[in-house]
DOTI-931370 format. One record per residue (C-alpha): residue in one letter; x, y, z. Coordinates in steps of 0.2 Angstrom, whole numbers, plus 5000, padded with zeros to 4 digits. Layout:
BEGIN
AXYZ ...
END
This chain:
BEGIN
X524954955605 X526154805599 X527954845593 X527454845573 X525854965575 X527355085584 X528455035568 X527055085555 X526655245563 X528555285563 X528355255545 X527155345541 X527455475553 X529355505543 X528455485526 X527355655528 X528855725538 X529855705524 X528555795512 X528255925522 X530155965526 X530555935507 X529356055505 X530256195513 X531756155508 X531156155490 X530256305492 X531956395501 X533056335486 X531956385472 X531856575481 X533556575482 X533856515464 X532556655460 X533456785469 X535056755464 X534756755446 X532756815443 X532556675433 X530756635437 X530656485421 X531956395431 X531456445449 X529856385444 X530756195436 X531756165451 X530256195463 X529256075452 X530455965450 X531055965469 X529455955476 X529055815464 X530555735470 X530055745488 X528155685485 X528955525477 X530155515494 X528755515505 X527555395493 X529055275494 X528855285513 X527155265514 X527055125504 X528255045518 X527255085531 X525654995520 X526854835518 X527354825537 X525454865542 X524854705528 X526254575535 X526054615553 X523854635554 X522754485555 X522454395542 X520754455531 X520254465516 X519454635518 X521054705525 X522154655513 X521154725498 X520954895506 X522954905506 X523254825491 X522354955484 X523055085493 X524755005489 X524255015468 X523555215470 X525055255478 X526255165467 X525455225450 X525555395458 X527355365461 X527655315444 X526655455435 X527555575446 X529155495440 X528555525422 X528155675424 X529955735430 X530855665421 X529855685406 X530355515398 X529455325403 X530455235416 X531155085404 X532255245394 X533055275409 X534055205421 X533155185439 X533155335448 X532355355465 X531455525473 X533155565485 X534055535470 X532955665458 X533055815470 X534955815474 X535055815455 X533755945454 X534556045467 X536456015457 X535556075441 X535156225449 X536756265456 X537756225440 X536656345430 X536956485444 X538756455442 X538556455423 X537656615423 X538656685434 X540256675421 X539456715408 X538756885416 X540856905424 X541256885405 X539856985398 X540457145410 X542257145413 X543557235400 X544257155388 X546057195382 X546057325368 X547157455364 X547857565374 X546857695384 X545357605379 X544457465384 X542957345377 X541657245383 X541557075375 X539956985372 X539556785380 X539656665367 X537956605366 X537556445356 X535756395347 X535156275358 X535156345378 X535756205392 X533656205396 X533056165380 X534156025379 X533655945395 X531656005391 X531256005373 X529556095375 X530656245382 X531656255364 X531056405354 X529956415341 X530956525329 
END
């Protein structure tokens, strides 16, 4: 085995690593994000969207491993249009993916790659535990009333939740 046989099955070999090790992370952090606020609408988001996220990592890996494996094989015809197409399936699925995610077409948006798409993922749904968390602290504690006698005041909701600004097939049909 030459040196850039050993270098493409590194590549591949990290490209499904990464999927399947995104996979578990993903899956820890949308449990987690479940637990904490048994929200299973965004539990179920972040797990799509992270896993999405990892897929497109190791698509993007992959697709390395299918360029070293074309430049460093001997030259045939043959050869080069099995990868080619590999290279085009495995792109189109990138992109699609991407789509999918994000929910808009990739020239309304800046370019974003797969690492890039979880760690926001994985922010979002931190922020929103956070956010929820204050509004439930503001929703229980007492409010100052008069004397002997205390109050509960109400979060202040708006019309439009944080989700259904960021997903409009989420805003309510009312």
């Amino acid at each position: 085995m030459d040196f850039f046989e050993l270098v493409t099955i590194v590549f591949e070999v990290a490209g499904v690593g990464a999927m399947v090790v995104g996979f578990v992370i993903a899956v820890t952090l949308s449990a987690r994000l479940w637990w904490s606020t048994r929200d299973g609408a965004r539990a179920f988001r972040m797990l799509r969207e992270t896993i999405g996220s990892v897929i497109l990592l190791g698509l993007e890996i992959l697709v390395a491993a299918d360029l070293v494996k074309t430049v460093t094989s001997t030259p045939s015809l043959t050869d080069a249009l099995v990868l080619a197409i590999i290279v085009v399936i495995r792109t189109l699925l990138s992109f699609s993916l991407q789509i999918e995610i994000e929910g808009t077409l990739p020239w309304r948006r800046l370019a974003t790659t797969g690492p890039q798409l979880f760690d926001r993922a994985v922010k979002r749904g931190g922020e929103r535990t956070r956010h929820r968390a204050k509004e439930h602290d503001v929703s229980t504690s007492p409010a100052a009333g008069p004397v002997g006698t205390q109050t509960q005041t109400a979060p202040t909701t708006s019309t439009v939740r944080e989700d259904e600004s960021e997903f409009p097939e989420l805003r309510s049909r009312d």
